[in-house]
C-alpha positions, -999 to +999 in steps of 0.1 A: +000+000+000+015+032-009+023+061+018+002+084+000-028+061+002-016+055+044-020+089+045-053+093+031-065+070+054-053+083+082-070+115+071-102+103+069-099+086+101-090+112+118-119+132+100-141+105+110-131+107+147-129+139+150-169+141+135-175+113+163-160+134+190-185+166+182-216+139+180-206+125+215-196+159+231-232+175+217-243+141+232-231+150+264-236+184+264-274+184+262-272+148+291-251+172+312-270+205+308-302+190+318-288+174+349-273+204+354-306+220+354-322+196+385-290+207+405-295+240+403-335+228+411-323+211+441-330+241+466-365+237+454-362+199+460-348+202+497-371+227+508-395+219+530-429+204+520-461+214+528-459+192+558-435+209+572-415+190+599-429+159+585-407+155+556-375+135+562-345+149+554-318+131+536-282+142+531-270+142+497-230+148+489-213+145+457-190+162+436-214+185+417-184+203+403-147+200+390-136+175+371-159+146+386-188+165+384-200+148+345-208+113+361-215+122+396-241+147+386-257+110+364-251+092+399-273+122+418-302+120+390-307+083+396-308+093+437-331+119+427-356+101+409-355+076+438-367+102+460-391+112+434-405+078+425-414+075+465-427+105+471-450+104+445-460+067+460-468+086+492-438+087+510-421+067+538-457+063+562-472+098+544-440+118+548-417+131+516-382+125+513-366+154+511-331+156+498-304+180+515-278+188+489-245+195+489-213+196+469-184+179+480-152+176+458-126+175+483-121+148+510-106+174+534-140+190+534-154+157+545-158+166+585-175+199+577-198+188+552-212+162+572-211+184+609-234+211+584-255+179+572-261+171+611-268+202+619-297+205+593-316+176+615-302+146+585-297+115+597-286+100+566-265+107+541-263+093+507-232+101+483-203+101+475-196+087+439-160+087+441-140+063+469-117+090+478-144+110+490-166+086+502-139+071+526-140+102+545-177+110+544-186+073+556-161+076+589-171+111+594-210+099+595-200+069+616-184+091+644-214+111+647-240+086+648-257+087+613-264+063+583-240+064+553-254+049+524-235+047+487-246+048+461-215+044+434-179+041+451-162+005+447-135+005+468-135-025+493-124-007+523-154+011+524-171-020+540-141-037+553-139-015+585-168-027+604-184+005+608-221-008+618-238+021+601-223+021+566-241+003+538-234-004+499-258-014+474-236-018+443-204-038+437-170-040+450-135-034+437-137-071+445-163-083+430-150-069+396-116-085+400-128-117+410-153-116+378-127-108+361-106-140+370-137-163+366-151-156+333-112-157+321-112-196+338-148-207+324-151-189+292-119-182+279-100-208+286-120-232+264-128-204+237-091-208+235-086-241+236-068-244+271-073-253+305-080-226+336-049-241+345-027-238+311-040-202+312-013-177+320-021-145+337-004-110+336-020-087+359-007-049+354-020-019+382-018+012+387+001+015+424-030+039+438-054+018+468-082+010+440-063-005+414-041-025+438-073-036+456-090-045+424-055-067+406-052-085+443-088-102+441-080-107+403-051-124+417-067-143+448-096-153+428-071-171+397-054-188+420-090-203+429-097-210+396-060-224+392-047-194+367-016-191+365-001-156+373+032-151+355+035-114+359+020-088+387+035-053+369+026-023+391+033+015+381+026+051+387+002+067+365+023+097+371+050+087+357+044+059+338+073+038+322+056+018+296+088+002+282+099-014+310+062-023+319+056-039+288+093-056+286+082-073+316+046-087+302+064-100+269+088-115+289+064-133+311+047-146+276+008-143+289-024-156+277-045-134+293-036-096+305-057-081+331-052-043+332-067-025+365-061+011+358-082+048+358-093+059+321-061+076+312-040+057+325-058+028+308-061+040+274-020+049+279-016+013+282-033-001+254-020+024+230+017+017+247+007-014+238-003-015+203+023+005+195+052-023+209+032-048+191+029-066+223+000-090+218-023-112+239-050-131+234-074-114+255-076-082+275-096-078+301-099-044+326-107-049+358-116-014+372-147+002+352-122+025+335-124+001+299-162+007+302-167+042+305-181+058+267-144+081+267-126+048+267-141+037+235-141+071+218-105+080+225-092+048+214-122+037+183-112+007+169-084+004+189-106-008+219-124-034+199-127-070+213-115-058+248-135-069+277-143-050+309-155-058+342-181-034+355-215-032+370-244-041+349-249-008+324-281+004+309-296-022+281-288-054+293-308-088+296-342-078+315-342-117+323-322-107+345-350-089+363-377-103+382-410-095+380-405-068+407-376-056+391-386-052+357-416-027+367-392-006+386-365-005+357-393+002+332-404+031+354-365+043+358-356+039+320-392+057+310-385+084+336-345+090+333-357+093+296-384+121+299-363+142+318-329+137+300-337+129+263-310+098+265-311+061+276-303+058+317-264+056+322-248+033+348-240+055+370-276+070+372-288+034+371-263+027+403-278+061+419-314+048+412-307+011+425-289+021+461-317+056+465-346+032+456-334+004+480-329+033+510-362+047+505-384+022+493-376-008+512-353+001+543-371+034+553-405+019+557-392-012+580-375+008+603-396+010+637-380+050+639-357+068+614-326+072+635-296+058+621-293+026+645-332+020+635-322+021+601-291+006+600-314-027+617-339-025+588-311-026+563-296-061+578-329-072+580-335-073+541-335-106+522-345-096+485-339-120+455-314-114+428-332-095+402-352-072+425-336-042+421-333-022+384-297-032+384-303-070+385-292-075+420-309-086+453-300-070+488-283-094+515-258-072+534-234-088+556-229-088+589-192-099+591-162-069+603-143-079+570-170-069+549-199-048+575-230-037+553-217-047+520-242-062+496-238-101+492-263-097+464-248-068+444-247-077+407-213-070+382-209-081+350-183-085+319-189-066+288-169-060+252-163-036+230-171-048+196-177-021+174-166+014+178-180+027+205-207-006+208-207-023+235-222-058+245-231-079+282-213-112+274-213-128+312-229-139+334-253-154+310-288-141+323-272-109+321-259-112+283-272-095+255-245-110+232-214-136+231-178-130+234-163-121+201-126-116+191-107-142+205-083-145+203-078-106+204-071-096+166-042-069+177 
């Protein structure tokens, strides 16, 4: 092929990509401006009703600003129409849920956010989207005697310090890297002809707390499975030395690379990659960061046929649902959909699933609404998987190592197999497709 016809094509593909940017930007854009718009509706949502001291106040905190702000502000809608889903079924015993908002974008602000929270008569907070700020929030809350409920954050500790009166709905760091492991042992190993125990493993990390948390269950769970881990390459998205990093992969001669990373760092990698001509036979991230849309619009078809452990996103199988939880997705989707023009994106489906399980079903068991009350009705839930809009059930344990985590909390694998189209390949009620692309083309 000649290098004036390379060039051409390069051209037109970076036309192309740069026409797919705008589309996804204007996309965005008009998603972002009318969440934008509740925010700057919340004052009229936290005010009080016409009941007056009736209405329960709830504490909301999330970044609603800086550079977290775009997928927080999803994670807040889904909360919101929660609340709004409840109030307009009358309420917890005839009183509305009202929600007491506030921005939080940096975890030194933590204590005072919450001390202004209790001061305001909440006695539960909900937040905090991100792990580095929900950390802080959830030990703050504990110390002063109040519920701490998330509704995004995946970082293990968050449940692993045995504070009684801090729940999570949604997944783990460990649940993802454990998935992660397990559909490599039972579905790739035979789509490639091997063994679990003929696979070989490179895990690669970032250094930070959530990636390291997230590689060590991909690690404890393949030695379950009896994976073999020939590499464990940690580095610092700071400074990254992709050379060495990826001298050290080829080296080890994997099967299988597990990357757990954040979005930059992880589209870094896999262009690092391609460009060494390092190859593998499948890819899989670990950490959410493959999943999100920027991940497949920065790298197009550079991203095809990798796989990425996550929670369940919008559109996947509604057999996974219950009859209970079919209705209430249906209402969700049809809702998220009137008031933001676009499908429901995970994180406002992950905002909907933990809100709707706080005020729906915890709320009206609890004999008062203090936070020990609550904290009881939360451990006495026992709902079936497929309950909630997310697919899961609720079961949280009781155990220090793991205090108010969800046993039940639902994560799934997905691939990239078109640009910018994704599909649910695992577990199998969840999949709206099957795995493609393996061995990984390039």
């Amino acid at each position: 092929m000649s290098a004036g016809k390379n060039a051409g094509d390069r051209g037109k593909a970076k036309r192309a990509a740069i026409t797919s940017r705008s589309r996804i930007h204007l996309v965005r854009f008009r998603q972002l401006a009318a969440i934008g718009l509740v925010f700057a509706c919340a004052a009229c949502a936290t005010a009080p009703s016409s009941q007056g001291a009736a209405s329960i106040k709830v504490g909301a905190l999330f970044p609603l600003s800086g550079p977290q702000a775009p997928l927080a502000k999803q994670e807040y809608a889904g909360v919101q129409i929660a609340r709004d889903f409840v109030n307009a079924d009358g309420g917890v015993a005839g009183a509305p849920i009202a929600l007491v908002t506030k921005d939080l974008t940096a975890a030194g602000d933590a204590s005072a956010r919450v001390q202004e929270l209790k001061a305001q008569g909440v006695q539960a907070i909900l937040g905090s989207y991100s792990s580095s700020l929900s950390m802080p929030v959830s030990a703050q809350a504990q110390s002063r005697g109040m519920l701490y409920w998330e509704a995004g954050a995946v970082a293990d500790q968050l449940t692993g310090r045995g504070f009684p009166l801090v729940f999570r709905v949604g997944a783990t760091g460990q649940n993802l890297g454990t998935m992660s492991s397990h559909f490599a042992a039972t579905v790739l190993a035979p789509r490639l002809n091997k063994s679990a125990w003929s696979l070989r493993m490179a895990i690669v990390h970032n250094l930070d707390g959530y990636p390291t948390s997230v590689a060590s269950a991909v690690a404890q769970q393949a030695a379950i499975e009896g994976i073999q881990v020939v590499a464990n390459v940690v580095y610092d998205a700071h400074a990254p030395d992709w050379p060495s990093v990826l001298a050290q992969v080829r080296t080890a001669r994997p099967d299988i690379l597990v990357l757990s990373s954040y979005i930059a760092d992880g589209v870094d990698f896999r262009r690092a990659m391609l460009k060494s001509g390092l190859h593998v036979d499948a890819f899989i991230g670990s950490t959410m960061a493959q999943c999100v849309p920027d991940f497949g619009a920065m790298l197009g078809a550079d991203a095809i046929g990798v796989f990425a452990s996550d929670r369940p996103p919008h559109g996947f199988n509604p057999s996974a649902l219950n009859q209970t939880g079919l209705a209430v997705y249906t209402r969700f989707a049809n809702a998220y959909r009137r008031e933001f023009g676009a499908d429901p994106t995970e994180e406002s489906l992950a905002g909907f699933s933990a809100g709707w399980t706080l005020f729906h079903y915890v709320m009206p068991r609890a004999h008062d609404l203090g936070a020990s009350a609550t904290a009881a009705a939360a451990r006495s839930l026992d709902l079936p998987d497929g309950t909630l809009a997310n697919g899961a059930g609720v079961k949280f344990a009781d155990t220090p190592e793991a205090m108010g985590q969800n046993t039940r909390a639902a994560s799934v694998i997905w691939q990239w197999q078109g640009v910018r189209h994704s599909v649910t390949v695992y577990p199998p009620v969840f999949a709206t497709g099957t795995p493609g692309f393996i061995p990984l083309p390039r």
